[in-house]
C-alpha positions in Angstrom: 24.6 -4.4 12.1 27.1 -6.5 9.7 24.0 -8.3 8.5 21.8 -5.2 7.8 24.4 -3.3 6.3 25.0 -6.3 4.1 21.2 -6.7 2.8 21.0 -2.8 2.2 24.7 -3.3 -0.3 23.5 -6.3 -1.9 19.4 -4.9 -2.6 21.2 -1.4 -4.1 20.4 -1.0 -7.6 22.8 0.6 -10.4 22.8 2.1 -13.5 24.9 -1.2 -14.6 23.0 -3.9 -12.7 20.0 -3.7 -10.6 19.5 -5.7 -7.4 18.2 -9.2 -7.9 14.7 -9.5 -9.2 12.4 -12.1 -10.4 13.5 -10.9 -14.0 10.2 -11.0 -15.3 6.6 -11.6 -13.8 4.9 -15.2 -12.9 1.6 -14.1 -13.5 0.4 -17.8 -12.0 1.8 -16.8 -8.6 0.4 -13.6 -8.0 -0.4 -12.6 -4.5 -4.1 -12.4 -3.6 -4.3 -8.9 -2.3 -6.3 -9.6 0.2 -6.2 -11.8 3.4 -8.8 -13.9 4.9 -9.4 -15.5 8.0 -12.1 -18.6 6.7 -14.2 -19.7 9.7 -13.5 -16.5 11.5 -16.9 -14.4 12.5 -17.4 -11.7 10.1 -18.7 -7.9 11.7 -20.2 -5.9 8.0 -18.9 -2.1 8.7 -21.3 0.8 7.4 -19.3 3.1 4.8 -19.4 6.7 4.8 -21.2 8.9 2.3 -20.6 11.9 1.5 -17.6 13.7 3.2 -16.6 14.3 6.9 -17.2 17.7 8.3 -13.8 18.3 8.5 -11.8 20.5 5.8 -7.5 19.4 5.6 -6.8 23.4 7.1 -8.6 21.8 10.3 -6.2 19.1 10.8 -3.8 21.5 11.6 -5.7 24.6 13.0 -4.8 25.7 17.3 -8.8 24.4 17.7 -8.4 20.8 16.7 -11.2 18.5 15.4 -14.5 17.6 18.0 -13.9 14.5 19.3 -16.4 11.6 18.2 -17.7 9.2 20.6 -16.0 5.4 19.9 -18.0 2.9 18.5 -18.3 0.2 15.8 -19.7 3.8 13.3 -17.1 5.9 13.8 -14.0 3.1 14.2 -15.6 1.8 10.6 -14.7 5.5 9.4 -10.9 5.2 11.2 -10.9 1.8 9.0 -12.2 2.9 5.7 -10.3 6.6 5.4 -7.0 4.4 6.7 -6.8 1.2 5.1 -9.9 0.8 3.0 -10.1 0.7 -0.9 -10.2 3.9 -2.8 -11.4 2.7 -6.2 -11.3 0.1 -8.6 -9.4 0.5 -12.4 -10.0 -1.4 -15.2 -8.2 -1.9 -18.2 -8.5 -4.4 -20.9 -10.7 -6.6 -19.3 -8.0 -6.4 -16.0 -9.2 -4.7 -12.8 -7.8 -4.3 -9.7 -8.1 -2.2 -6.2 -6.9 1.0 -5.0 -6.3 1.7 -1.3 -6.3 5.0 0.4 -2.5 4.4 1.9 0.0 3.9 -0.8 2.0 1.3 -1.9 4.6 0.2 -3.9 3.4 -1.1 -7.0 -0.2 -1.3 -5.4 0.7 -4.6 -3.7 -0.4 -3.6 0.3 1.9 -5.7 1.8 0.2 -3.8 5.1 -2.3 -5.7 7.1 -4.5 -4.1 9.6 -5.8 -5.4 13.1 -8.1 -3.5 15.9 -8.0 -4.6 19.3 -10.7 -2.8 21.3 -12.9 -3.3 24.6 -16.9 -3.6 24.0 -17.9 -0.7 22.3 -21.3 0.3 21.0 -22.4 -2.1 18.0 -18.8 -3.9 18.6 -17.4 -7.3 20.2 -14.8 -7.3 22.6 -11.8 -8.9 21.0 -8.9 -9.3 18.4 -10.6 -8.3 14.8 -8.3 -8.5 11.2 -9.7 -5.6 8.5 -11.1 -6.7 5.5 -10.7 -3.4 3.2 -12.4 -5.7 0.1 -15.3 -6.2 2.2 -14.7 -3.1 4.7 -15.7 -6.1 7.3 -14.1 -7.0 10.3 -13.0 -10.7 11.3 -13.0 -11.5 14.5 -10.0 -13.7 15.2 -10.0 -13.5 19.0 -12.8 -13.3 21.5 -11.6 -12.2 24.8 -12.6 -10.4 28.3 -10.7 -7.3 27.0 -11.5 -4.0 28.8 -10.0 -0.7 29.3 -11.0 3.3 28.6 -10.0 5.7 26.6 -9.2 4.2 22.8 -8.4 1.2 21.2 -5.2 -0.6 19.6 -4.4 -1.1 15.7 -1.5 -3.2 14.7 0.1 -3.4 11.7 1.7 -6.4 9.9 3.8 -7.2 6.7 3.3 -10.1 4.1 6.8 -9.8 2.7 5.8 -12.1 -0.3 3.4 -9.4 -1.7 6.3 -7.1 -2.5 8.9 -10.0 -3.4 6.7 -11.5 -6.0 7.8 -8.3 -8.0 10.8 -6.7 -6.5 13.0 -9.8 -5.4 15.6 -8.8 -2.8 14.7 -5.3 -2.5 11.4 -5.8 -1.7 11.5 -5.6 2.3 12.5 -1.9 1.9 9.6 -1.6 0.2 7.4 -3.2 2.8 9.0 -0.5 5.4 7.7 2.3 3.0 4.2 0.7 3.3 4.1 0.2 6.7 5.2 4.1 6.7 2.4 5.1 4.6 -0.5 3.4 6.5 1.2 5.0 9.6 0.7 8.1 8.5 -3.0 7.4 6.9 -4.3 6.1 10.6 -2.9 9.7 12.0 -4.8 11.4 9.7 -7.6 9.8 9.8 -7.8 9.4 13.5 -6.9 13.6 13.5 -10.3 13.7 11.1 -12.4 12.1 14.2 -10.9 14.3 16.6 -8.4 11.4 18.3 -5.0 11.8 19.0 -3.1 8.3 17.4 0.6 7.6 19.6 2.7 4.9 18.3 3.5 2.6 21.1 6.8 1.9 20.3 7.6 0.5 23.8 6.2 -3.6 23.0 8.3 -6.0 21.0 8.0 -7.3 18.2 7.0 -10.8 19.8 4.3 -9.2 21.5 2.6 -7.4 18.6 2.9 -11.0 17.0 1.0 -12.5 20.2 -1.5 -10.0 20.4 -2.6 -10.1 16.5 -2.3 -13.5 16.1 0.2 -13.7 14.2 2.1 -15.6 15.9 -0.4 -18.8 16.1 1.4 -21.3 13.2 -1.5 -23.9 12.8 -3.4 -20.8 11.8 -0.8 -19.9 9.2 -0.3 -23.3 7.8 0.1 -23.2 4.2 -0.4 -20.2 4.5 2.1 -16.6 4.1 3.6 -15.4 6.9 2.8 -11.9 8.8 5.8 -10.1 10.2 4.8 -7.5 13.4 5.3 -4.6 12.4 4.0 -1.4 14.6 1.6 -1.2 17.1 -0.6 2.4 17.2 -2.8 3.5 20.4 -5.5 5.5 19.2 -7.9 7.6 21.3 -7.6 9.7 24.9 -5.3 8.7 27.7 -2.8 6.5 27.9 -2.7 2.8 26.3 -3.0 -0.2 28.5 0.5 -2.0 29.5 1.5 -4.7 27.5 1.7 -6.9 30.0 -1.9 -6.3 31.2 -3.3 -6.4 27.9 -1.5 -10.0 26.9 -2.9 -11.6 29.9 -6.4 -10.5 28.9 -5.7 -12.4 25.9 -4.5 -15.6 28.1 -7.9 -17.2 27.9 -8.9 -16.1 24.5 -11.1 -17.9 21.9 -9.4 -17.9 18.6 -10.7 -18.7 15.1 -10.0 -18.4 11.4 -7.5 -20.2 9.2 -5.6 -17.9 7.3 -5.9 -18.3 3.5 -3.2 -19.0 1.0 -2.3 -15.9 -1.0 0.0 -18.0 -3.9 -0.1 -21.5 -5.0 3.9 -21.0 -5.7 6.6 -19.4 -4.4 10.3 -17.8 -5.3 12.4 -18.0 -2.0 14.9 -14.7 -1.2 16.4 -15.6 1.6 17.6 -12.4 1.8 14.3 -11.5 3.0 13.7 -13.4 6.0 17.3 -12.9 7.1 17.1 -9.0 7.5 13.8 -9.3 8.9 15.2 -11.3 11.7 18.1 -9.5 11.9 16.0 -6.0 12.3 13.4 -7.4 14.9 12.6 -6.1 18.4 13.4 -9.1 20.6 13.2 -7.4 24.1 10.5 -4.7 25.3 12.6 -1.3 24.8 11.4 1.2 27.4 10.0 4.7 25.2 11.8 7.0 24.3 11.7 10.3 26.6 9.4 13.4 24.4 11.3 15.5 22.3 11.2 19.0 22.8 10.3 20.5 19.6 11.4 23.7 18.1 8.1 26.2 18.8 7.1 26.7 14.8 4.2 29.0 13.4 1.4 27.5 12.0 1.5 25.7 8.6 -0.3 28.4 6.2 -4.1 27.3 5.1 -4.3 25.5 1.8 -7.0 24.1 1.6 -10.7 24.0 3.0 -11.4 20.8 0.9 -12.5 17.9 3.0 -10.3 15.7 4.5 -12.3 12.4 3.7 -11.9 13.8 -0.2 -8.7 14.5 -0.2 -7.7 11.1 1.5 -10.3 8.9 -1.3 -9.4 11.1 -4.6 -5.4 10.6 -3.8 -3.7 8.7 -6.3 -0.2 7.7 -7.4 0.4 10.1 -10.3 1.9 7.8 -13.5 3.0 10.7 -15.6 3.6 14.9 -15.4 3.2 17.3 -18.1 6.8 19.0 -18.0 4.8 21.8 -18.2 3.7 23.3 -15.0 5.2 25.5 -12.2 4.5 25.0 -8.7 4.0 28.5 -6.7 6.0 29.1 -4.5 3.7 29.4 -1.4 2.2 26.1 -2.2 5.8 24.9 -2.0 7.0 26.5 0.7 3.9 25.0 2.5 4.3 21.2 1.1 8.0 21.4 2.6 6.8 23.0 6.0 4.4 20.3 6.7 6.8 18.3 7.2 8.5 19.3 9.8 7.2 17.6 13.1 4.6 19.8 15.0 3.0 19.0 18.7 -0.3 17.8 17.9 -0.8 17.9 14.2 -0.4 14.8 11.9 1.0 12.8 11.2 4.1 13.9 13.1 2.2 13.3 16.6 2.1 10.1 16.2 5.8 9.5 17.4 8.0 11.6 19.8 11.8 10.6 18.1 13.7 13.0 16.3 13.4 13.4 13.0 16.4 11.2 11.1 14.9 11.6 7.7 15.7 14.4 6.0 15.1 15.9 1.9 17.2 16.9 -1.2 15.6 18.7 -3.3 16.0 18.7 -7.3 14.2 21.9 -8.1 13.0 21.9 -11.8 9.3 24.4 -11.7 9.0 26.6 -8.6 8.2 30.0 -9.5 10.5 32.8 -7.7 13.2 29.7 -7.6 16.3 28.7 -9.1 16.5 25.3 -10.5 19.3 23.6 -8.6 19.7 21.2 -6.0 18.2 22.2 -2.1 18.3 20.7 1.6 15.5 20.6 4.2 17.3 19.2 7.3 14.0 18.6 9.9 15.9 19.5 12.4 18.4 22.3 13.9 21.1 20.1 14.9 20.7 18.0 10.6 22.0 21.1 9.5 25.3 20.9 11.0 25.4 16.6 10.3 24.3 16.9 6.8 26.5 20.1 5.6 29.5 18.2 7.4 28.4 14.5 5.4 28.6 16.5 1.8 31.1 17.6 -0.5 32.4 21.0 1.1 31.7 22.8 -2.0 28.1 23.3 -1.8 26.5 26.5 -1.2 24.1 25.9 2.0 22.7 29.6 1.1 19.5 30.4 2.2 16.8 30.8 -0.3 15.2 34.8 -0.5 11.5 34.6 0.0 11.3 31.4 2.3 10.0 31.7 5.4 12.5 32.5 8.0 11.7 29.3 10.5 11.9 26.9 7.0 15.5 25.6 6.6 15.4 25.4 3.3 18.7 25.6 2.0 20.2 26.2 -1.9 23.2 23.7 -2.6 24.0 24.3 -5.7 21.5 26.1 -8.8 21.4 24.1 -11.8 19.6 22.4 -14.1 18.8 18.7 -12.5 16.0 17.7 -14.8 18.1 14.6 -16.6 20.3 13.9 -13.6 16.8 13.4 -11.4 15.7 11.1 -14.2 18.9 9.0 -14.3 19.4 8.6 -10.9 15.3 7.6 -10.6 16.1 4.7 -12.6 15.7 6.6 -15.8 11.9 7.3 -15.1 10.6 10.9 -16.7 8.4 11.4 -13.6 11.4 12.6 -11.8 12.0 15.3 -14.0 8.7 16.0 -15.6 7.4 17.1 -12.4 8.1 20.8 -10.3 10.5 18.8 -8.0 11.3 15.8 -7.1 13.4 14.7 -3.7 15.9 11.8 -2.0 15.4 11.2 1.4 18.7 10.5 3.4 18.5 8.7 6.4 21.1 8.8 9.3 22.7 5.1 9.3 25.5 5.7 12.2 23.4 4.9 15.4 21.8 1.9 13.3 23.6 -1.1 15.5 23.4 -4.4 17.6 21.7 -2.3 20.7 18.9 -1.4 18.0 18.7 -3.1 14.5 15.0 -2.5 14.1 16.1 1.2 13.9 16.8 0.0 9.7 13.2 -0.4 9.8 11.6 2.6 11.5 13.7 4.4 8.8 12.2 3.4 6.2 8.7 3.8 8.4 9.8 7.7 8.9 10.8 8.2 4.9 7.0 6.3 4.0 5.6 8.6 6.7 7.0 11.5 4.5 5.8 10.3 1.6 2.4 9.6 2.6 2.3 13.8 3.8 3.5 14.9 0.4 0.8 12.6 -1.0 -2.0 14.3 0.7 -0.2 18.1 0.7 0.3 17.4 -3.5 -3.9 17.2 -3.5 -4.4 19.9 -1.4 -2.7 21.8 -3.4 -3.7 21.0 -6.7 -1.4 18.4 -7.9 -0.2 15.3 -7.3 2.5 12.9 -6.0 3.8 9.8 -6.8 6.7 7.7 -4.2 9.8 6.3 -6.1 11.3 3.3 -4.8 13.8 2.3 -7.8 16.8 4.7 -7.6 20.8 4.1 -8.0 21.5 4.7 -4.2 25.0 5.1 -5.0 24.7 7.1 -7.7 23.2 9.7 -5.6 25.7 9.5 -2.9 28.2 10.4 -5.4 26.8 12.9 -6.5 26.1 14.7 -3.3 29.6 13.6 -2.0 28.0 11.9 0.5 29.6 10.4 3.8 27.4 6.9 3.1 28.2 5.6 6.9 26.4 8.7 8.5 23.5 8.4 6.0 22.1 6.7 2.7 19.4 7.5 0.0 16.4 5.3 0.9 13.6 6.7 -0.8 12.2 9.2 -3.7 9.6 11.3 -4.4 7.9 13.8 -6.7 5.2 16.0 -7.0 3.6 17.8 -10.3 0.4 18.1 -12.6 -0.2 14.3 -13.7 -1.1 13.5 -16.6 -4.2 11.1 -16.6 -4.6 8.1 -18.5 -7.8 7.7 -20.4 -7.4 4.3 -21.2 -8.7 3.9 -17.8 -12.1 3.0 -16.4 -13.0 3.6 -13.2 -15.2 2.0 -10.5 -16.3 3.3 -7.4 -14.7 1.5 -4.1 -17.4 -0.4 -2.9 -20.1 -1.1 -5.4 -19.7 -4.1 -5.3 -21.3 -4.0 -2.0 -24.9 -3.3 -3.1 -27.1 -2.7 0.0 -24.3 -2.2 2.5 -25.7 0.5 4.8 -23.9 3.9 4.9 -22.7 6.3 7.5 -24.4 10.2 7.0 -22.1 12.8 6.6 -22.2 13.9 10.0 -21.4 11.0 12.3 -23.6 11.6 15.6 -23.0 12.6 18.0 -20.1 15.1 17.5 -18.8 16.2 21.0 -19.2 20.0 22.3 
């Protein structure tokens, strides 16, 4: 814990020096934002046109979604509305991608692989996604069979992020890895499958199973860090154990390419990702019992595959409008963990991630500072972490089973901005928030805890993301802030929890210097999925 505890003091920014950074950009080393495996057999995936039949209220109605049968069509779909590009922007003879998860600075540090039985129009086998080419590479051919779903593993390319954020840059990678978390729930949820993070295999057994963990096939080439492994479909996921010796016989190919022809070391970097790995298989966590919560309110009968494509990072707010309170009240209820409705499903461990509000443009609200602990027994942790002078007053008009609480009614606009590393976004918006995360059980028993936090905060995000757009607005994730400076402020006992991420949400502002491209034209003559993906179950 020692080392961990050290990385997070030393990648802390402040208002009088910010954690260590390249200091400017070395445009000649830029990442390549994709990966590629040369030599490795490529699998073209159709793209859906048109929009699911799916609205976001179903996501979250008693009925559920239809289950769709599993096959390369529909798994193509899971790919695309997950991990896939979302548009292209141009600017001044620049362009570059959008993906539908976020991430910080747009660098996708997050790399995708399925692992799946035969299926209908599909190989048996290890596959790497190719969201540039929506194409799948098969790195592994192997005898793998089981019912029920398949497996998609997530992995980190810490130089992405450290190209432009130094030091600090793992956090961000555990935003990312956070966001596309949350993306595969959804989008799985939008087929109809449940998605369960599989949080019993290590972290040298994710590496085995993608690939990862081959060297010759990484030489010269950036490393991969395992990062989460998801099960997605019906039943139960195949042991580890089974599914690694179905792999002992496998076929591999593909040399992974270079993604910079120079490099800055952080040593940093490498050290806390050590120090934070899963060494040892951990046995799951038992269920939690979850508080019995009404449904969320309807929002919107949009569809889901819109909502998911048309998100985007907002740059700038007006400063003008006022968020209604419903639409609020709705954004903050979402995310509080429900059985069965994303993304929340996707992991049984209690929430340790929990909001403060800055108010600024909530109609019916004061301005002032709030609290949303995501659990019953947060309130009493958090209330006892803060300065004692803060109100904890329930807020008239909230729904009775949202724990929204007012600390303190002021006006937070410049303090949001200041603390947000002096960005406007934080207090040009109707609210902005700081997500503390509890730090105390963080320790030598379970270090990669340091990371799931930061998973948990980027699965937050990615909900207000998609809950902004339902709603009319939009969202954008913060990741420079003064920690510090907002522990202060709040008075906060920093060994129980720390400030590990920001957010905000308000009527952006768009940039018509802009041009935009459509995701995949530059595939002319792919084939496309219909609307309706056949066959839809009864």
């Amino acid at each position: 814990m020692d080392s961990i505890r050290a990385y997070h003091e030393r990648s802390k920014h402040h208002p009088e020096r910010y954690a260590p950074g390249p200091g400017g950009l070395d445009w000649d080393s830029q990442p390549d934002p994709f990966r590629r495996y040369a030599g490795a057999p490529e699998l073209d995936l159709r793209l859906l046109s048109g929009e699911l039949p799916v609205c976001w209220d179903d996501l979250s109605a008693p009925v559920g979604v239809p289950a769709q049968a599993m096959t390369a069509d529909s798994l193509a779909c899971l790919l695309q509305l997950s991990l896939g590009l979302s548009a292209w922007k141009t600017y001044a003879g620049n362009r570059w991608a959008l993906r539908n998860n976020p991430s910080s600075g747009n660098l996708h540090p997050t790399e995708g692989y399925l692992i799946c039985p035969a299926l209908p129009g599909l190989p048996a086998g290890v596959h790497h996604y190719r969201a540039d080419r929506h194409c799948l590479e098969r790195r592994a051919t192997a005898p793998l069979a089981w019912s029920g779903g398949v497996l998609l593993a997530l992995t980190g390319i810490h130089w992405r992020e450290a190209w432009k954020y130094g030091m600090r840059a793992f956090r961000y990678c555990q935003h990312d890895c956070g966001h596309a978390l949350a993306a595969l729930s959804y989008a799985a949820a939008a087929l109809g499958w449940p998605a369960r993070q599989l949080t019993d295999w290590d972290d040298v057994q994710i590496a085995a199973l993608t690939g990862t963990a081959r060297a010759a096939d990484f030489a010269g080439a950036e490393a991969e860090e395992p990062e989460a492994l998801v099960w997605i479909g019906p039943g139960s996921a195949p042991a580890a154990g089974e599914v690694l010796a179905m792999l002992a016989g496998a076929t591999w190919a593909g040399q992974a390419n270079a993604l910079s022809a120079g490099h800055r070391d952080w040593p940093d970097i490498p050290a806390v990702a050590a120090a934070t790995r899963k060494l040892a298989a951990v046995q799951a966590v038992q269920a939690t019992t979850l508080n019995a919560l009404p449904p969320l309110a309807p929002v919107s009968r949009a569809p889901v595959s819109h909502l998911i494509r048309t998100r985007r990072s907002a740059q700038s707010f007006d400063g003008v409008t006022a968020l209604g309170a419903q639409a609020f009240y709705r954004m903050l209820d979402a995310l509080l963990p429900r059985t069965g409705i994303p993304p929340w499903s996707l992991v049984d461990a209690v929430p340790c991630v929990h909001p403060v509000l800055f108010v600024h443009r909530v109609d019916g609200l004061d301005p002032g500072i709030y609290c949303l602990p995501r659990t019953p027994a947060a309130l009493a942790e958090l209330r006892d972490a803060m300065r004692p002078d803060w109100l904890w007053a329930r807020v008239p008009g909230c729904p009775e089973h949202l724990p929204l609480h007012l600390l303190a009614p002021l006006d937070v606009r410049q303090f949001a901005a200041e603390v947000s590393c002096h960005q406007e976004i934080a207090a040009d918006s109707a609210f902005a928030l700081a997500l503390l995360a509890r730090f105390d059980d963080i320790g030598p028993a379970r270090p990669w805890l340091y990371r799931q936090r930061f998973w948990e905060a980027g699965m937050l995000g990615q909900v207000l993301y998609l809950e902004a757009e339902a709603a009319g607005v939009q969202g954008t994730g913060i990741g420079c802030y003064f920690d510090d400076a907002v522990h202060r402020a709040l008075g906060l006992d920093t060994t129980r929890f720390q400030d590990i991420y920001h957010f905000t949400v308000g009527k952006a502002v768009a940039d018509a210097r802009l041009g935009n491209e459509p995701a995949y034209a530059h595939l002319p003559g792919r084939a496309c999925l219909p609307v309706r993906i056949d066959p839809w179950a009864s």
